[in-house]
DRENPA-3360 file (N, C-alpha, C; in nm, 2 decimals, always signed):
BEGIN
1 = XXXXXXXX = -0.25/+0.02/-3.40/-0.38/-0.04/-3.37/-0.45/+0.05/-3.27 ~ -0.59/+0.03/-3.32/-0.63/+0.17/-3.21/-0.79/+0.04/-3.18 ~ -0.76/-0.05/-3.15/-0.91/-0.16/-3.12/-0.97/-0.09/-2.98 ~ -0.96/-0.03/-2.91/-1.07/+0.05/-2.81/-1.13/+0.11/-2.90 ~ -1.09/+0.20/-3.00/-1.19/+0.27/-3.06/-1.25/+0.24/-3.20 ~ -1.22/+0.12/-3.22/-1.24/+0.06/-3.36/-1.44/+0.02/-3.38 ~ -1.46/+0.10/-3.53/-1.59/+0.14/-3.54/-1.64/+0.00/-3.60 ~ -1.56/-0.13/-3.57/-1.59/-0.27/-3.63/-1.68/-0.31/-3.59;
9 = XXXXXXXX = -1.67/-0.26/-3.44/-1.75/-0.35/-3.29/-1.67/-0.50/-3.26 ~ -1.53/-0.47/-3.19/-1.47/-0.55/-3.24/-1.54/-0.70/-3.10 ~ -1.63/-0.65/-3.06/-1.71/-0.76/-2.96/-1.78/-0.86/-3.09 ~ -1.81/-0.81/-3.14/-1.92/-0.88/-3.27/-1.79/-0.93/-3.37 ~ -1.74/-0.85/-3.39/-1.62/-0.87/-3.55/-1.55/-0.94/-3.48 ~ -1.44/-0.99/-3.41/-1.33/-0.99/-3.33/-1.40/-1.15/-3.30 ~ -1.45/-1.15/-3.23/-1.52/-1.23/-3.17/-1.64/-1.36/-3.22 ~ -1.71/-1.29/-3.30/-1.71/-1.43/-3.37/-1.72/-1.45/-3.45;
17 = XXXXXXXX = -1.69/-1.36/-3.56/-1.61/-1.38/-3.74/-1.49/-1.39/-3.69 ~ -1.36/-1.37/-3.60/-1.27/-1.42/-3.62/-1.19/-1.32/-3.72 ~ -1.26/-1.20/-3.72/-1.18/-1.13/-3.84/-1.00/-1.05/-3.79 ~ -0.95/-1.08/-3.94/-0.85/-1.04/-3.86/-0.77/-0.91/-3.96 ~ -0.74/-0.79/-3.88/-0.73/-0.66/-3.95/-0.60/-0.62/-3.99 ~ -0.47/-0.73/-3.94/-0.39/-0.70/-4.00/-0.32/-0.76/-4.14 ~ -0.44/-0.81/-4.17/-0.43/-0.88/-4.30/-0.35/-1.00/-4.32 ~ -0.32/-1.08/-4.21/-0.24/-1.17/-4.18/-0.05/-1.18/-4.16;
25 = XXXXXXXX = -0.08/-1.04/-4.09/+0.08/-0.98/-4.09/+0.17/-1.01/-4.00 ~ +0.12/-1.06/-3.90/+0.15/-1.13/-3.81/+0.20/-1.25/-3.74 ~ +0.33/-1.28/-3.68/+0.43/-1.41/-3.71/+0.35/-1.46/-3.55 ~ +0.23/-1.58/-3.58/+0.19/-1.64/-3.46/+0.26/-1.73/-3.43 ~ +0.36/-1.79/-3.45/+0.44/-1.93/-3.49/+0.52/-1.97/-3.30 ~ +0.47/-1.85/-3.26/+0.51/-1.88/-3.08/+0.42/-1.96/-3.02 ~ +0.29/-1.97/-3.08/+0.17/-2.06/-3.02/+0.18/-2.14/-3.03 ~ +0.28/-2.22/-3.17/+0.32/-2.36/-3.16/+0.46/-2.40/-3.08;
33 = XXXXXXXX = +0.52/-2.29/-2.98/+0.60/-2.33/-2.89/+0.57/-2.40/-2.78 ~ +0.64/-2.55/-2.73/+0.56/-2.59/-2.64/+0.53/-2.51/-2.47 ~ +0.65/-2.45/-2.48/+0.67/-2.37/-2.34/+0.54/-2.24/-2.35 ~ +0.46/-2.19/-2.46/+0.36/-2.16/-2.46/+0.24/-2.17/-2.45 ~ +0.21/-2.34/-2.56/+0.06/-2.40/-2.57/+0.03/-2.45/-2.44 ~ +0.13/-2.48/-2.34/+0.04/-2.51/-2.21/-0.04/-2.42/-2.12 ~ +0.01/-2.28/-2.10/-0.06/-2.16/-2.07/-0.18/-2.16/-2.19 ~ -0.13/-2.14/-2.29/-0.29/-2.07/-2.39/-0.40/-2.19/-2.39;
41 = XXXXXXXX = -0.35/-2.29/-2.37/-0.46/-2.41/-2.38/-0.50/-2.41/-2.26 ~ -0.45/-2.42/-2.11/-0.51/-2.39/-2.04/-0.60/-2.28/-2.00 ~ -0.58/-2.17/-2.05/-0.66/-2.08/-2.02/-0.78/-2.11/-2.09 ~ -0.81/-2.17/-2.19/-0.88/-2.18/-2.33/-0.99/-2.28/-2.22 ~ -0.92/-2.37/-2.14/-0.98/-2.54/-2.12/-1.05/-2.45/-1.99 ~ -1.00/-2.39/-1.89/-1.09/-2.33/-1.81/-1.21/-2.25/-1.81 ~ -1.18/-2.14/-1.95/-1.28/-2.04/-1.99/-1.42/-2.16/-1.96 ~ -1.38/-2.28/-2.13/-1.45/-2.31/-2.17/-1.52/-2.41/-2.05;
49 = XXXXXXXX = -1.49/-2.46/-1.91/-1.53/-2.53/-1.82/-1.59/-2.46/-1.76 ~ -1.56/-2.29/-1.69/-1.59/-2.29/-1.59/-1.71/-2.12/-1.59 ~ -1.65/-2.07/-1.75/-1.71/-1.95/-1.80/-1.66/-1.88/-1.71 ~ -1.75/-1.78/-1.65/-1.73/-1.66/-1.57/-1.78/-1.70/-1.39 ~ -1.76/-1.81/-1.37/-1.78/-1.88/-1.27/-1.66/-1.90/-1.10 ~ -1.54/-1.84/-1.20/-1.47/-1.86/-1.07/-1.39/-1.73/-1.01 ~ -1.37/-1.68/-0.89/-1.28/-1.59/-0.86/-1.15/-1.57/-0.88 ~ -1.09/-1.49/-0.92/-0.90/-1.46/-0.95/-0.88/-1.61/-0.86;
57 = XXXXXXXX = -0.84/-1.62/-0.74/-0.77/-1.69/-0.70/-0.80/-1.81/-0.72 ~ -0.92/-1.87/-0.71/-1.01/-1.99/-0.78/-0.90/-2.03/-0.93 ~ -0.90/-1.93/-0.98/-0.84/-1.94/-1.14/-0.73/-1.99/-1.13 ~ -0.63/-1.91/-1.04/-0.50/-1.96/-1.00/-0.46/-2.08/-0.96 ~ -0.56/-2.09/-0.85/-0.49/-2.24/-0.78/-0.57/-2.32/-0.89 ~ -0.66/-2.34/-0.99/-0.69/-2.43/-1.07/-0.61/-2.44/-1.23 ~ -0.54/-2.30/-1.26/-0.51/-2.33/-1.37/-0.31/-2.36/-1.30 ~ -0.28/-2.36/-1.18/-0.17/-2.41/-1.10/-0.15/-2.58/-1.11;
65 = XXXXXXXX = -0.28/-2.60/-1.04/-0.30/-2.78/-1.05/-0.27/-2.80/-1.20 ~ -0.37/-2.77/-1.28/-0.37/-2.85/-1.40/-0.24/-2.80/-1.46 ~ -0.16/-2.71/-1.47/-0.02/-2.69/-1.50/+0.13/-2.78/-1.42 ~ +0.09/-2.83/-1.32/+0.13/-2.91/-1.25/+0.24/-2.86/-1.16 ~ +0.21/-2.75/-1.13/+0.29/-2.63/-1.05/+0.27/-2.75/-0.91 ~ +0.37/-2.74/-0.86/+0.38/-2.77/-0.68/+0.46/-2.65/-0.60 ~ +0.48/-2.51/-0.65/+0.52/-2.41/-0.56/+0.54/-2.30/-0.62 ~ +0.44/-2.25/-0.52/+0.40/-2.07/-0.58/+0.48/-1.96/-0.53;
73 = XXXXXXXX = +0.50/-1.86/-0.52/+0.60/-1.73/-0.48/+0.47/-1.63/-0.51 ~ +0.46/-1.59/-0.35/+0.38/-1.43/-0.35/+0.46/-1.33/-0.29 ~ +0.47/-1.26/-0.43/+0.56/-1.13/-0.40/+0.41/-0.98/-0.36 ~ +0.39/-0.94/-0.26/+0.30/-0.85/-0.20/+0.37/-0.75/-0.15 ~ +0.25/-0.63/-0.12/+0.28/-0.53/-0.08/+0.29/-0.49/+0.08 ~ +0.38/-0.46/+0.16/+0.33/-0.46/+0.30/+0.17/-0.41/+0.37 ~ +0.14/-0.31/+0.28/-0.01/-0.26/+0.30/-0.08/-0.39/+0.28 ~ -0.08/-0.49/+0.25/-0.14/-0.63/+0.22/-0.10/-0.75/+0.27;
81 = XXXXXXXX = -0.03/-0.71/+0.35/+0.00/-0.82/+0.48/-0.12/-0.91/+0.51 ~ -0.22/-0.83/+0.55/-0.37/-1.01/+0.64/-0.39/-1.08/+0.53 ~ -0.39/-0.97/+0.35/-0.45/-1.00/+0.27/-0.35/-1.16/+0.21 ~ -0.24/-1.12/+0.19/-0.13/-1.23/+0.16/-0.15/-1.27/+0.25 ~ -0.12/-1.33/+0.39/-0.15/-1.44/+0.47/-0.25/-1.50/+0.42 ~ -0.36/-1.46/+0.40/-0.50/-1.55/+0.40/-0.48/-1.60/+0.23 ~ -0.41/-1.53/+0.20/-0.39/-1.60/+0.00/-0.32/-1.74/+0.06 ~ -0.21/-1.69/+0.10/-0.08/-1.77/+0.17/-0.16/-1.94/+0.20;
89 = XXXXXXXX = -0.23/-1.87/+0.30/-0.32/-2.00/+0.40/-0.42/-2.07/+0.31 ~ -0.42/-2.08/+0.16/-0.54/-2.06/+0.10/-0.46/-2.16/-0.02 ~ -0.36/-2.11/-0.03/-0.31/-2.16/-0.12/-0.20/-2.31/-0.09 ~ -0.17/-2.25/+0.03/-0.12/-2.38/+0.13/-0.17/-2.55/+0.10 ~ -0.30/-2.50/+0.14/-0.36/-2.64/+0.13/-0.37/-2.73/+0.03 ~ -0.28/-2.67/-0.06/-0.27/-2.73/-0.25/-0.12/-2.73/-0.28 ~ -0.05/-2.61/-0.24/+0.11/-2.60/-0.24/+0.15/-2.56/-0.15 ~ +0.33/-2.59/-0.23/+0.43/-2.56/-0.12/+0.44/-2.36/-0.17;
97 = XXXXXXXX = +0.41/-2.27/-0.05/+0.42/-2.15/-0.05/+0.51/-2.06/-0.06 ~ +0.58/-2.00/-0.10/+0.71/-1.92/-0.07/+0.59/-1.79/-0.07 ~ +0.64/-1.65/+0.05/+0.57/-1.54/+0.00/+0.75/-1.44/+0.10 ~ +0.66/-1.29/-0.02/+0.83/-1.25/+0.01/+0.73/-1.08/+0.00 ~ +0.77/-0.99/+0.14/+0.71/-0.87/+0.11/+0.80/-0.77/+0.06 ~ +0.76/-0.62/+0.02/+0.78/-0.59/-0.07/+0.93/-0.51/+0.04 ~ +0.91/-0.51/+0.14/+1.00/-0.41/+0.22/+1.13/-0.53/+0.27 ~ +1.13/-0.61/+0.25/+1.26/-0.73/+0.30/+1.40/-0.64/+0.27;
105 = XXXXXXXX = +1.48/-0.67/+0.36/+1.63/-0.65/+0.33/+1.63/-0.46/+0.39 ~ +1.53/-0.45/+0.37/+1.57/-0.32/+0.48/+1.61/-0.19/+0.37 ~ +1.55/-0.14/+0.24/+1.66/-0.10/+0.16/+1.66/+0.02/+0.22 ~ +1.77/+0.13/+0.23/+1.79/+0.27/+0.30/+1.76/+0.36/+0.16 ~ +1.61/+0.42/+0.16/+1.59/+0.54/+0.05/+1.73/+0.62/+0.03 ~ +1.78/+0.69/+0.16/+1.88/+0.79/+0.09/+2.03/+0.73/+0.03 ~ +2.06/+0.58/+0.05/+2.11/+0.51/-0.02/+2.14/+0.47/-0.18 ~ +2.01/+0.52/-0.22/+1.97/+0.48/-0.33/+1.92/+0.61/-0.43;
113 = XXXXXXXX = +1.93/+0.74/-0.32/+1.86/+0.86/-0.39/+1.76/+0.85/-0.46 ~ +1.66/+0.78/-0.36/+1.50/+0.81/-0.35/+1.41/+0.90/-0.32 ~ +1.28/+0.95/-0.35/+1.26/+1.02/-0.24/+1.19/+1.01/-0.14 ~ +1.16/+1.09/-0.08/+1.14/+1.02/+0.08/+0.99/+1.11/+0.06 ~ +0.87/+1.05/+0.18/+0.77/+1.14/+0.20/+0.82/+1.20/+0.34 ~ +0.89/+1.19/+0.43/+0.94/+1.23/+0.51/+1.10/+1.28/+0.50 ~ +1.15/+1.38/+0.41/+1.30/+1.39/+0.39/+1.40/+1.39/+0.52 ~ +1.32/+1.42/+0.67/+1.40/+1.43/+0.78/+1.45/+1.32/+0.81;
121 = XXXXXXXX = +1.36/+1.20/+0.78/+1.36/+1.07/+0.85/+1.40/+0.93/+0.76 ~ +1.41/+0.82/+0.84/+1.49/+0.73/+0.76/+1.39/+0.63/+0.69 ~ +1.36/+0.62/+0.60/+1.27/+0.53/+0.53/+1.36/+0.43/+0.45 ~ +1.24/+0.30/+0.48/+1.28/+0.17/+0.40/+1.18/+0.20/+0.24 ~ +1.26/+0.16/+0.15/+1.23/+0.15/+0.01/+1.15/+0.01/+0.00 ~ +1.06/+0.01/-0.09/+1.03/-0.15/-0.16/+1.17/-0.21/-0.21 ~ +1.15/-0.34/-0.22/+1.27/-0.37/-0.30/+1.21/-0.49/-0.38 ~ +1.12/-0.47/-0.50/+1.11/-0.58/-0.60/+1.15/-0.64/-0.67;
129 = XXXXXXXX = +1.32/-0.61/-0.69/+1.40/-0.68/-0.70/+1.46/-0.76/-0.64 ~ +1.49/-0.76/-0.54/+1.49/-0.82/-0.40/+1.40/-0.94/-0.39 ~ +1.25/-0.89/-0.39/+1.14/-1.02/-0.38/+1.18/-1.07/-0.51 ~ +1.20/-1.06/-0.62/+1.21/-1.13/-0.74/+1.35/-1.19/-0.73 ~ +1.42/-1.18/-0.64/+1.58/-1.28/-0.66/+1.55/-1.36/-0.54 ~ +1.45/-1.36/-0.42/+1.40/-1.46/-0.32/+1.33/-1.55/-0.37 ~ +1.21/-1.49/-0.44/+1.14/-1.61/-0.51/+1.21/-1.70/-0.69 ~ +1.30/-1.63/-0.72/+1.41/-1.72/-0.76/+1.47/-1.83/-0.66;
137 = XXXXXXXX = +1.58/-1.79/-0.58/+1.66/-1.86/-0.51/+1.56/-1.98/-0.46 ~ +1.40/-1.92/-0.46/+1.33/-2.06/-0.40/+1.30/-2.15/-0.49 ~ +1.29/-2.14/-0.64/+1.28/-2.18/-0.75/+1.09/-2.22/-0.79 ~ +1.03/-2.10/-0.72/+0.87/-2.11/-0.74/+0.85/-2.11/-0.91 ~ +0.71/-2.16/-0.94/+0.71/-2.23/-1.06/+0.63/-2.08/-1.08 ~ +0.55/-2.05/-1.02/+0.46/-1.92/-1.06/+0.45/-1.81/-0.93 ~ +0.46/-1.65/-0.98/+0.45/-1.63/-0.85/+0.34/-1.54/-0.88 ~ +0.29/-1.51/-0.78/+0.17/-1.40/-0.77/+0.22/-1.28/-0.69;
145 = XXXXXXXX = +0.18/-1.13/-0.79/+0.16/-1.00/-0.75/+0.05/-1.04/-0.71 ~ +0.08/-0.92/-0.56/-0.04/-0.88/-0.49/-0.01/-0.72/-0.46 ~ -0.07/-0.58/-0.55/-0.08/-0.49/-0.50/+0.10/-0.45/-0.51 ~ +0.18/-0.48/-0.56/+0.26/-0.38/-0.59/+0.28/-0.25/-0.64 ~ +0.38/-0.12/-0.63/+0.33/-0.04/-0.65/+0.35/+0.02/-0.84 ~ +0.27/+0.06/-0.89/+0.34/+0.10/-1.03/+0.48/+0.12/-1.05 ~ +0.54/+0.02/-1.11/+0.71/+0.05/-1.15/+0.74/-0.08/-1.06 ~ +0.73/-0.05/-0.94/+0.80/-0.22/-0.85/+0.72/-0.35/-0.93;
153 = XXXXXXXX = +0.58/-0.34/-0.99/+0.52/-0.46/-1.03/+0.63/-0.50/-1.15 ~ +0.64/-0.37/-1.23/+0.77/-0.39/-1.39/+0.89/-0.48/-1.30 ~ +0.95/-0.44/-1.22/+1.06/-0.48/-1.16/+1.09/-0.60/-1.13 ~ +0.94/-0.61/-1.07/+0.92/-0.76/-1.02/+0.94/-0.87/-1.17 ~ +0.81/-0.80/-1.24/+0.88/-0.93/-1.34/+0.94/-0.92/-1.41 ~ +1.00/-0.83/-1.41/+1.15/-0.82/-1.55/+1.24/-0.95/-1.46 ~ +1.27/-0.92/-1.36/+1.38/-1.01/-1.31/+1.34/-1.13/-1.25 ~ +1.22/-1.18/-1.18/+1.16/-1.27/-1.20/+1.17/-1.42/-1.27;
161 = XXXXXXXX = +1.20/-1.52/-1.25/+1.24/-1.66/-1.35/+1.13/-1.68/-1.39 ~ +1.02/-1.69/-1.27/+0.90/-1.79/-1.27/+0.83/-1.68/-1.39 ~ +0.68/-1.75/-1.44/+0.57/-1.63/-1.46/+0.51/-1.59/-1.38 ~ +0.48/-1.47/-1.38/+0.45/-1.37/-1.29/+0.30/-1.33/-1.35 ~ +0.20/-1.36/-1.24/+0.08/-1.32/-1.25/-0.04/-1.21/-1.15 ~ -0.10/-1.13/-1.14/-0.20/-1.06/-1.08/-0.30/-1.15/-1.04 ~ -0.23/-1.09/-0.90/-0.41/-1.09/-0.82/-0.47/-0.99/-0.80 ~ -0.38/-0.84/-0.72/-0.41/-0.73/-0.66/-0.33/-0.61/-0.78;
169 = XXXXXXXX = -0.43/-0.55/-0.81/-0.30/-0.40/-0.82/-0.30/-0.30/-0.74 ~ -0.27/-0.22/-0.69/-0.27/-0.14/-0.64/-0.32/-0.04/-0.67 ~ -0.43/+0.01/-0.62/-0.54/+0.13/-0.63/-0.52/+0.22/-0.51 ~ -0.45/+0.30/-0.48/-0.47/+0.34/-0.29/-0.58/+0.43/-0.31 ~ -0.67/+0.49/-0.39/-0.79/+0.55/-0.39/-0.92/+0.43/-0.41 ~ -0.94/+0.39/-0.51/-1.01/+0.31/-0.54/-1.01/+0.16/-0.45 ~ -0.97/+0.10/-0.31/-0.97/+0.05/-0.26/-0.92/-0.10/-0.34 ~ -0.83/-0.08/-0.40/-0.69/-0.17/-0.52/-0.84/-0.24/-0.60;
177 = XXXXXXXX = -0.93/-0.15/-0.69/-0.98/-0.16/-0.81/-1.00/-0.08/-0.91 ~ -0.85/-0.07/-0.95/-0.84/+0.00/-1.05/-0.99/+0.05/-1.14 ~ -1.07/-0.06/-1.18/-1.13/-0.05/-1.32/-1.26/+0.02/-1.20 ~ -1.26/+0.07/-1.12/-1.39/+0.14/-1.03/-1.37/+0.30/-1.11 ~ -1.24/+0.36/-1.21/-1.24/+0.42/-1.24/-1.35/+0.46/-1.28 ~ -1.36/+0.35/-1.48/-1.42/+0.35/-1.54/-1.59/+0.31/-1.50 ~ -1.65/+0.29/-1.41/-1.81/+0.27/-1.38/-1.78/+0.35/-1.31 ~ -1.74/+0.44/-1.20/-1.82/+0.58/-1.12/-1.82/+0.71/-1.23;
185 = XXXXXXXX = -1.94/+0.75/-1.20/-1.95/+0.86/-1.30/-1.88/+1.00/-1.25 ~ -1.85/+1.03/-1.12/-1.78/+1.13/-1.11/-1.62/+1.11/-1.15 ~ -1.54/+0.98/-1.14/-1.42/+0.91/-1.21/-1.41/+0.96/-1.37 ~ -1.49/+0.91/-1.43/-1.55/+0.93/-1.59/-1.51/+1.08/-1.61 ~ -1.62/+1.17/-1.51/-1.61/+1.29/-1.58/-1.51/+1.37/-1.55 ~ -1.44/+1.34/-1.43/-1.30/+1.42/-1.38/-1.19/+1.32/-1.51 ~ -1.18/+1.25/-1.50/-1.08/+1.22/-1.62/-1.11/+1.23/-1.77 ~ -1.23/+1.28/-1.78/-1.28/+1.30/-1.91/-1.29/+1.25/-2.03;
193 = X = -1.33/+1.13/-1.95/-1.46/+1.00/-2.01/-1.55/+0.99/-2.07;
% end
């Protein structure tokens, strides 16, 4: 499948003819799982309520409520400490909170033959696995990435119980927005866009 570059317009085709290009090759039969239709229908019931009307977190604590989540797990990055508190404080007021940062437990890089940006000195590792077996043991129903780093976000939710969803990704150039790539035109032409 190459649909970024598909000469269908798949905004027009895709979208509302409904067309479908694998010729119906495809086993959807998970949609009628129930541990699925509550996510896809929720998201469907929000679109259609609230359109393009509400912010990331807005979405969360509302597609939370109506899922009937009573306790969330925010696994974050230390660089995002005020940021997760004020999610934390935010989200408080609706649930019960677990939040778990990415440096807990203290891991020792040369422990683990990592590498260090300082090789003289003693650095703590992230440990996403780590946050992903705390917000188990707390038994959160959903947890939220905030800004983890590429590869610790995989970590997080491979091992993770709950579903695991984005708020932040981690941009440390682009001030964590990634997609600022694709609109600045000097971005575009250095990556060759």
């Amino acid at each position: 499948m190459k649909c970024a570059f598909c000469g269908q317009k798949p905004k027009n085709r895709c979208n509302s003819e409904g067309f479908d290009c694998t010729g119906g090759t495809l086993d959807l039969s998970a949609y009628a799982l129930a541990e699925n239709q509550g996510f896809h229908n929720l998201s469907d019931q929000m679109r259609a309520q609230y359109g393009n009307q509400q912010t990331r977190l807005e979405e969360i604590i509302e597609f939370s409520q109506r899922a009937g989540f009573t306790k969330l797990g925010i696994a974050f990055c230390i660089g995002l400490t005020e940021e997760a508190a004020f999610v934390a404080e935010v989200l408080a007021k609706t649930f019960k909170v677990e939040s778990v940062c990415c440096k807990m437990t203290g891991l020792n890089k040369d422990e683990h033959g990592m590498s260090k940006i300082h090789p003289e000195k003693f650095e703590v590792a992230c440990n996403p696995i780590g946050q992903a077996m705390m917000l188990n043991r707390a038994k959160t129903e959903l947890n939220i990435q905030m800004g983890l780093c590429l590869g610790h976000d995989i970590l997080l939710q491979k091992y993770a119980e709950a579903p695991v969803t984005v708020l932040v990704v981690k941009d440390r150039v682009l001030a964590n927005n990634p997609m600022g790539v694709a609109y600045g035109s000097y971005w575009r032409q250095k990556l060759g866009g």
